[in-house]
C-alpha positions as CSV (number, residue, x, y, z in Angstrom):
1,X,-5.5,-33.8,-4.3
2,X,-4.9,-37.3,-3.8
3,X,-3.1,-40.1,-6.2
4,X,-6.5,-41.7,-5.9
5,X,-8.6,-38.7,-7.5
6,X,-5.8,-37.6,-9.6
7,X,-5.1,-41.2,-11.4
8,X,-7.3,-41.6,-14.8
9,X,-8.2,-37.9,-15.3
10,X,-7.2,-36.2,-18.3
11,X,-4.3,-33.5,-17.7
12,X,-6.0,-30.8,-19.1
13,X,-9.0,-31.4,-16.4
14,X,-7.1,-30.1,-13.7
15,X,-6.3,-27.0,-15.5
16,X,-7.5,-23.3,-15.7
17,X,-9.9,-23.0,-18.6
18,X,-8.5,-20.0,-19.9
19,X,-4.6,-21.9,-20.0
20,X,-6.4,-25.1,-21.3
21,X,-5.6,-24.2,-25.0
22,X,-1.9,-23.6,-24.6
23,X,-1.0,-26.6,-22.9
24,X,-2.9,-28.8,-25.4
25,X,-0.3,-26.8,-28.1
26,X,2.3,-27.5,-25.7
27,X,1.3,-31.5,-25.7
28,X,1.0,-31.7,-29.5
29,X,4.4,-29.8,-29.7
30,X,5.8,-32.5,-27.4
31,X,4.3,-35.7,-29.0
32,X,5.7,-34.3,-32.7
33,X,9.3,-35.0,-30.6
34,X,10.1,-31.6,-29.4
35,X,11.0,-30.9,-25.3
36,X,8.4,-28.2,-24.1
37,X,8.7,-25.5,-21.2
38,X,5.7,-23.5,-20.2
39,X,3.5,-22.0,-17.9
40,X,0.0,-23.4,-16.2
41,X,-2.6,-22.6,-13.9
42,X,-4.2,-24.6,-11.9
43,X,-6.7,-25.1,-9.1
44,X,-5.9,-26.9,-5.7
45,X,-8.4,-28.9,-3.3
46,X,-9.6,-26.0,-2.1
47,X,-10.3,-23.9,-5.7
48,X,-6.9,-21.2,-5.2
49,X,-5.7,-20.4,-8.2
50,X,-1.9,-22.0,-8.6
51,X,0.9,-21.5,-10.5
52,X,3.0,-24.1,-11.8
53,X,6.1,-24.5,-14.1
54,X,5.9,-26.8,-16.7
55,X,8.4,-29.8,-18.3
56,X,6.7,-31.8,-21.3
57,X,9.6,-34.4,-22.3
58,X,8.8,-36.7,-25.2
59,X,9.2,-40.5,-25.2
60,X,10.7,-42.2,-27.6
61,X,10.7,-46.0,-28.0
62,X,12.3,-47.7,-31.5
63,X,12.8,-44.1,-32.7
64,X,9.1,-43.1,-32.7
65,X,7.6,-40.7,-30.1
66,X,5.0,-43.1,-28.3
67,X,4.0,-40.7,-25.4
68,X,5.0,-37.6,-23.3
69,X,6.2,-37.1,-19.4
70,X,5.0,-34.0,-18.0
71,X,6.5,-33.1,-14.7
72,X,4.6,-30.2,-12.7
73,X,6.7,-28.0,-9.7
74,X,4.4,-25.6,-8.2
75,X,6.0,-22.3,-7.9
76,X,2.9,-20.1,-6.5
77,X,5.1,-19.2,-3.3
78,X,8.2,-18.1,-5.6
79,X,5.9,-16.2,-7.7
80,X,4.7,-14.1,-4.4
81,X,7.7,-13.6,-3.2
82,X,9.2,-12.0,-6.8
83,X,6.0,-9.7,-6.7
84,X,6.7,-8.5,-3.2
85,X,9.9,-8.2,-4.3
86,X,9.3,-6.2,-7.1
87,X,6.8,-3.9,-4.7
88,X,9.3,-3.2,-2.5
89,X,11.7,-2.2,-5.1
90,X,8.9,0.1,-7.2
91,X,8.3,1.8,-3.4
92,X,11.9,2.4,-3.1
93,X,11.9,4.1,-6.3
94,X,8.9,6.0,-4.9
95,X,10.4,7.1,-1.7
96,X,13.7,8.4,-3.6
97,X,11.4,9.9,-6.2
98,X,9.1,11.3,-3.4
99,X,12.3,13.0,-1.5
100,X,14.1,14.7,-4.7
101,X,10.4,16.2,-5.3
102,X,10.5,17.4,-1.4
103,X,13.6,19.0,-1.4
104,X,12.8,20.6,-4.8
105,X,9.9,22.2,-3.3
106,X,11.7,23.5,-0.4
107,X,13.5,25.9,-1.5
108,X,10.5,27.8,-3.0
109,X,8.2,27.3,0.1
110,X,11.3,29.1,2.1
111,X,11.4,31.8,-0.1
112,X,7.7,32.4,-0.1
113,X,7.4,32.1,3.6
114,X,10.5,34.4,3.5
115,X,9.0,37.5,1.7
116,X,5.7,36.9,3.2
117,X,7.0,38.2,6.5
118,X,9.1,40.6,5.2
119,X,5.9,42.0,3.4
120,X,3.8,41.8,6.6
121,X,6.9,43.4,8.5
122,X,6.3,46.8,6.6
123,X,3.8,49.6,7.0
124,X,1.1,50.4,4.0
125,X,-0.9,47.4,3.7
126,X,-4.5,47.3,3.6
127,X,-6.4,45.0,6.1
128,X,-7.4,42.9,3.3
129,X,-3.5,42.6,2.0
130,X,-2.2,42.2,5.6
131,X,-4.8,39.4,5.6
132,X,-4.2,38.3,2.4
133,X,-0.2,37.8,3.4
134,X,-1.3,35.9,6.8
135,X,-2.7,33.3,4.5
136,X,0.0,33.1,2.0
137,X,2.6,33.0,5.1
138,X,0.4,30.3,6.9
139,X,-0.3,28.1,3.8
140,X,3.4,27.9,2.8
141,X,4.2,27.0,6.5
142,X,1.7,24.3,6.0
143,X,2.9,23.2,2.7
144,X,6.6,22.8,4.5
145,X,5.2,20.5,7.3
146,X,4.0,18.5,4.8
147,X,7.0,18.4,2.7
148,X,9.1,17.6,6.0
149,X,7.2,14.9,6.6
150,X,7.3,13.5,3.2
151,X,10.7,13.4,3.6
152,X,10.9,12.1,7.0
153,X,8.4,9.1,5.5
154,X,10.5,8.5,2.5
155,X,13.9,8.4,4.4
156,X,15.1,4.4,4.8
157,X,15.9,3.7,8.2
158,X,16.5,1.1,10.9
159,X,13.7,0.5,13.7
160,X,14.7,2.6,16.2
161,X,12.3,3.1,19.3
162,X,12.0,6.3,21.3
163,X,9.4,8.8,23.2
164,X,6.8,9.2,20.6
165,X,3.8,11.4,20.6
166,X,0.6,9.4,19.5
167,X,-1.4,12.1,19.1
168,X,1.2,13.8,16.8
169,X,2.2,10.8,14.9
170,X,-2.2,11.0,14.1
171,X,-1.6,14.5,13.2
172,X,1.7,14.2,10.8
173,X,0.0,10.8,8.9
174,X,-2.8,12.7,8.6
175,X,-1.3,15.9,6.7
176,X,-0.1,13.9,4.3
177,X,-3.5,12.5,2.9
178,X,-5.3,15.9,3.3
179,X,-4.9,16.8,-0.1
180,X,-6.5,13.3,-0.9
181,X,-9.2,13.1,1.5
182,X,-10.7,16.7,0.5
183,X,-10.2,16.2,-3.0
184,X,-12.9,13.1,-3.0
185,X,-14.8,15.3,-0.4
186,X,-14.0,13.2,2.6
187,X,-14.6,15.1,5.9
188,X,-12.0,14.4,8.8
189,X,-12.9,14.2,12.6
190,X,-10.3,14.2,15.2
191,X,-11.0,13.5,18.7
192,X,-7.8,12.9,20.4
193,X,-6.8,12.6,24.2
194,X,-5.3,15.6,25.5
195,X,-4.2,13.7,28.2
196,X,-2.5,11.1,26.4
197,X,1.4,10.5,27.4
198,X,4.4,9.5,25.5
199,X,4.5,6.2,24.8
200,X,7.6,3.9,23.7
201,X,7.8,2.9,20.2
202,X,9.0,4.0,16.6
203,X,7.0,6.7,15.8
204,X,8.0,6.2,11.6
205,X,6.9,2.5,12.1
206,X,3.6,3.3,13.8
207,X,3.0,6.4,11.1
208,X,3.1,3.4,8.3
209,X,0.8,1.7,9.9
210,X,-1.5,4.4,10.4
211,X,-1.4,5.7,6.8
212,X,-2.4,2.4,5.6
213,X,-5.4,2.4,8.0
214,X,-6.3,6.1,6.9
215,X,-5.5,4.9,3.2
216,X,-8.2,1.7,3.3
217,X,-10.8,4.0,4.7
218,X,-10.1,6.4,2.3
219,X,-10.6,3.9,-0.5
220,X,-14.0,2.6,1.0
221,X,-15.7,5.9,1.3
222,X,-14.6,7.7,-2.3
223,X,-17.7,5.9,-4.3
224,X,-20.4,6.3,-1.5
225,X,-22.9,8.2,-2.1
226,X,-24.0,9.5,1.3
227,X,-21.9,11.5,4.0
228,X,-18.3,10.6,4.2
229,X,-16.5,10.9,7.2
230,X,-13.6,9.4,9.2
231,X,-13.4,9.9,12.7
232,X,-9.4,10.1,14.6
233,X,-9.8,8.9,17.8
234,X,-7.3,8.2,20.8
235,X,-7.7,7.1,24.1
236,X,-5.8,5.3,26.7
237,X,-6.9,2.1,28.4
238,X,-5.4,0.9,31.3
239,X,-1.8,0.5,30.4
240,X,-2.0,1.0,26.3
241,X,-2.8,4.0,24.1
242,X,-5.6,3.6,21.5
243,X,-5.9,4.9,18.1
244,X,-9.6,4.1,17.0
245,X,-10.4,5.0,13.2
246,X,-14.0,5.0,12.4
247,X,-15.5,5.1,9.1
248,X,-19.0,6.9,8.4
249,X,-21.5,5.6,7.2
250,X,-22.2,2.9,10.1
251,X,-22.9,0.2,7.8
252,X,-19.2,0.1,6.4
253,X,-17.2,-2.3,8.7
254,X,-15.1,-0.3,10.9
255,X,-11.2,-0.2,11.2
256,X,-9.6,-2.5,14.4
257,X,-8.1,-0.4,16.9
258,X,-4.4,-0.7,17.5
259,X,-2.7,-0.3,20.7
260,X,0.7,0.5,21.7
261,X,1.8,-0.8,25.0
């Protein structure tokens, strides 16, 4: 705002409501002679909500307090940067967190798979145990993808491109939110380009990306009421591949394509 509209309002005008209370305390504190640090909120010209850190100074003329100074440094920016801060560290302790789990779970999935075929190796079982130990064997394969690709997710690294398979990248980002998507009974479509060629990039960069885009659409559909569906599509366009996500029902704004060149 400008000196012009600023000068002649009262200081607790400009305020948020809700933080209108405390800095009144904090103004009576500082008129009884006492220096004052606080917090405030505050909106700008255009109504965002602001931050601001807060120095009420009393002054004092002939030994009696006959006014206050209040200075005002904005600190929104600081504040966003110490919260994305404080995300990336709570995702760090995720991914470590995520890759004891996997490794945990590895050794058990090794041994089932293990036995599994040792099982289906000998003679005696029954068609519906044979088929019975075909599921177990293939479910416990399925449950060590996933776990491998946990891992491979959580694992820090450095940008590093290389022949990358879009199509499998799709497949990978979408085992890990399988559990998810069935659980809020979210039916998955994929309709990818067997044609499709490698393309140059960083295929744990673009899986990110992906998951988020899988994630979002997730979140949209879990409350609607009518037929859920998301829809994996890739294609290639003159010189780019195309991943397009699409989100049923129709009226739901559908995910932007992204291309990799």
């Amino acid at each position: 705002r400008s000196r012009g509209e600023l000068f002649g309002m009262r200081f607790v005008d400009v305020i948020e409501p809700s933080d209108r209370d405390a800095a009144w305390s904090h103004f009576e504190a500082t008129l009884r002679g006492e220096r004052v640090r606080g917090e405030i909120r505050y909106r700008d010209a255009q109504e965002a909500l602001r931050v601001g850190s807060v120095t009420m100074t009393p002054i004092v003329e002939e030994g009696r307090v006959t006014g206050c100074l209040g200075i005002v440094r904005d600190m929104t920016e600081e504040r966003m940067l110490a919260e994305q801060l404080l995300q990336r560290e709570k995702l760090a302790a995720v991914g470590q967190l995520v890759s004891g789990v996997a490794h945990e779970l590895n050794n058990p999935l090794a041994g089932i798979m293990a036995f599994s075929q040792l099982m289906l190796a000998m003679s005696g079982a029954t068609p519906d145990q044979q088929d019975a130990l075909v599921t177990i064997h293939k479910e416990a394969k399925r449950a060590a993808k996933i776990v491998s690709n946990l891992l491979i997710f959580a694992r820090q690294r450095h940008p590093e491109r290389s022949e990358a398979d879009l199509n499998q990248v799709l497949q990978d980002t979408l085992e890990l939110r399988r559990y998810s998507l069935r659980t809020h009974q979210i039916e998955v479509e994929t309709d990818y380009d067997p044609e499709l060629p490698l393309t140059w990039a960083d295929a744990f960069q673009l899986q990110q990306v992906i998951l988020n885009l899988l994630t979002n659409a997730e979140q949209v559909l879990r409350n609607h009421g009518g037929e859920k569906r998301i829809t994996l599509r890739t294609r290639r366009g003159a010189n780019s591949l195309r991943y397009m996500p699409e989100r049923i029902p129709t009226g739901i704004a559908t995910t932007r394509p992204i291309a990799v060149r």
